[in-house]
N, C-alpha and C positions, 0 to 999 in steps of 0.2 A: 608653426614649427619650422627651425631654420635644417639647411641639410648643412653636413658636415662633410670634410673633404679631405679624402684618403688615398695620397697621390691620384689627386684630382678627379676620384671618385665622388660623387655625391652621395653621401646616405642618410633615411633621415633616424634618426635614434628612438623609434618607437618604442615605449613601452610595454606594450598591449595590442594584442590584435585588434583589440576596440578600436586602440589609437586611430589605425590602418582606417577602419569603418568608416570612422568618425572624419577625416580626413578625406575620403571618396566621393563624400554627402558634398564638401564642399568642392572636391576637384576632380576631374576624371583625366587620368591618365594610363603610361604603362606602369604596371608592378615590378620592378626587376629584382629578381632575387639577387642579391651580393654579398660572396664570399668572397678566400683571401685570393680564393687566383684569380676571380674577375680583380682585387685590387690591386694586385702583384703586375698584372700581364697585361693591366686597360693603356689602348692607345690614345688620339686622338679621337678615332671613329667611335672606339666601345664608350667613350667617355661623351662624346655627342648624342649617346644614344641615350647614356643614362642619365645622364644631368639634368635634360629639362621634364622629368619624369621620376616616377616615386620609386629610388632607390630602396632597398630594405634589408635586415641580414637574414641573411639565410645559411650562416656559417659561424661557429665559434670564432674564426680568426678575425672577422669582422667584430666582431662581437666583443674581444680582448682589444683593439685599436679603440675604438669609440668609450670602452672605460680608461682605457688612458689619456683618454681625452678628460675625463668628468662625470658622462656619461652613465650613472654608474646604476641607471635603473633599463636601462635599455635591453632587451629580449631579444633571443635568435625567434625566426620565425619561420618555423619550414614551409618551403612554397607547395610541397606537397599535401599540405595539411591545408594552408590558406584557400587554395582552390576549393577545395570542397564544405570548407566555412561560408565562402562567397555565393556558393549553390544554395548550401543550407539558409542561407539569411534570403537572396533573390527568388527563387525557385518561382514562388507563385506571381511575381511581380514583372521579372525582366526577362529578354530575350537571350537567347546564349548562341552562339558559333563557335564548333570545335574544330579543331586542326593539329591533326599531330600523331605519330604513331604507324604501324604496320596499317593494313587494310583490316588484317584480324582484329587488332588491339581496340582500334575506335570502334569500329562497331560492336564490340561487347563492352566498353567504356557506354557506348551512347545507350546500351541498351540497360546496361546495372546504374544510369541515371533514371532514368523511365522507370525502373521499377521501386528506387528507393524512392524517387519525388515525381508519381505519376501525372501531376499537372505542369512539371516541369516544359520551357518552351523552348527545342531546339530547332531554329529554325533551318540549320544548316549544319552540315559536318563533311571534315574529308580526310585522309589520312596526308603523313606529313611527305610525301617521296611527291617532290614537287618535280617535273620532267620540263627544265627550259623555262628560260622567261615566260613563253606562251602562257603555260598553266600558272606560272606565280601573277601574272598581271591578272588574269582570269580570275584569281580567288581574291586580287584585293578589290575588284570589279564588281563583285559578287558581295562581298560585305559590303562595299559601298549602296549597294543597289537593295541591300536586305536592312542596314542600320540595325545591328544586333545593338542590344545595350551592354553586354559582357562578353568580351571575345578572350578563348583560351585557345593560346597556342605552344604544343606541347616538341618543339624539333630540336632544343640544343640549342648553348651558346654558342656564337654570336646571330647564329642563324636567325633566331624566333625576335629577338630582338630587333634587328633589322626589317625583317618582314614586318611584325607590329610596327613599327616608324614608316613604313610606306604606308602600311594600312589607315595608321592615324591622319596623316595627311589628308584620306579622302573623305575617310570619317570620324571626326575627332570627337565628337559625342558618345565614347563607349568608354568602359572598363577594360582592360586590357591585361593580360597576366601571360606571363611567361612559364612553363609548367617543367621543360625537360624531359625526365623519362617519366612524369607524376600518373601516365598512362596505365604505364607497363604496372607500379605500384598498387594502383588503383584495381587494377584485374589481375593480379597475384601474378602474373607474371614475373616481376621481381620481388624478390624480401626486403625489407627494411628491416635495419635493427633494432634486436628484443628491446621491451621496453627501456628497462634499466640503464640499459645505454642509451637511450635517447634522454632517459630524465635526466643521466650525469653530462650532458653534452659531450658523448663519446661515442656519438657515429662513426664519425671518423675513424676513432681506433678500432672499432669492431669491423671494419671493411678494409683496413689494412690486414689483418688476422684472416679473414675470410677471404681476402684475395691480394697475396704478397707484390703481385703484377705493379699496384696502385700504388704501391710505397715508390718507384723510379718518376713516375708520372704524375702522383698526386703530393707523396710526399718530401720529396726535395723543395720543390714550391713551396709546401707549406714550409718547411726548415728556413727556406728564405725570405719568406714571410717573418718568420717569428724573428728571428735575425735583423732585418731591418725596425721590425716594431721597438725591439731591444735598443735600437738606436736611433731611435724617434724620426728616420729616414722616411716615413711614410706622411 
């Protein structure tokens, strides 16, 4: 499967989460979830990050670009979702490293994995409030030294990104997935929205309605997003 490139985004047009699977068996990389502001707002650096590694969408906007491309069997994939399919499929097979989150949130994150997949094998975890380089070389030290086979790292773009690309450097034999807040979700700390709106691909609009804040922040980008799609600018 070739990636496609979306003001010099890489992404690759999965159809199916399968696809994802099926594509992991032959390659291990990072996952990066890609929406319109990672495609809107990638520089140089975000776009080094994401290219040599498995782009995916994890946003309508992305999602509307790649059918105008052709694309036209292609699926959003929420990364909050795929994490816990990648559990669900590894649990009793591979090794897992988490990172990410308050001090509270991981540890009843690592503790509501333990009880749903009791053979689950974590050999490592820490939350994401990394203090100085010290502590960031220290935890990619420590993957390196432990070789987890699927490392989740849950701290925000561009943040988790980067750190995963250092990580892979030392140890490039893992799965790698970049989560965001999939923590806080995960242990009901934040809501997602009601079904309905996720089946019609209207998260987004239900989180503009739920917190008007995001429309300055989230959705002007996305308007210029859609704006440039409109004029094949991407």
């Amino acid at each position: 499967m070739n990636q496609v490139f979306l003001n010099g985004v890489g992404v690759y047009p999965f159809a199916s989460e399968e696809e994802i699977f099926d594509y992991l068996v032959r390659r291990k990389g990072i996952l990066v979830a890609v929406n319109a502001e990672k495609i809107l707002h990638a520089t140089d650096e975000t776009r080094s990050t994401i290219n040599p590694n498995i782009g995916y969408c994890d946003g309508i906007g992305a999602i509307w670009a790649l059918k105008r491309r052709g694309y036209k069997n292609c699926v959003k994939i929420p990364g909050c979702e795929l994490w816990l399919k990648i559990v669900a499929r590894y649990h009793g097979d591979k090794s897992f490293y988490l990172v990410g989150g308050k001090p509270a949130v991981i540890e009843k994150t690592v503790s509501q994995l333990r009880q749903q997949w009791p053979d689950i094998n974590i050999v490592a975890y820490r939350d994401g409030y990394l203090k100085g380089d010290g502590e960031r070389q220290a935890l990619i030290d420590d993957v390196a030294a432990k070789r987890p086979e699927v490392v989740l790292v849950a701290m925000g773009s561009p943040k988790q990104e980067l750190l995963m690309h250092d990580m892979q450097a030392r140890h490039p034999h893992a799965i790698y997935q970049g989560l965001g807040g999939s923590f806080d979700v995960y242990t009901g700390n934040v809501e997602r929205a009601p079904k309905w709106w996720l089946d019609h691909n209207l998260e987004w609009a239900y989180r503009f309605i739920r917190q008007p804040k995001r429309i300055i922040h989230r959705g002007i980008p996305l308007m210029k997003f859609v704006w440039k799609l409109v004029r094949n600018k991407l």
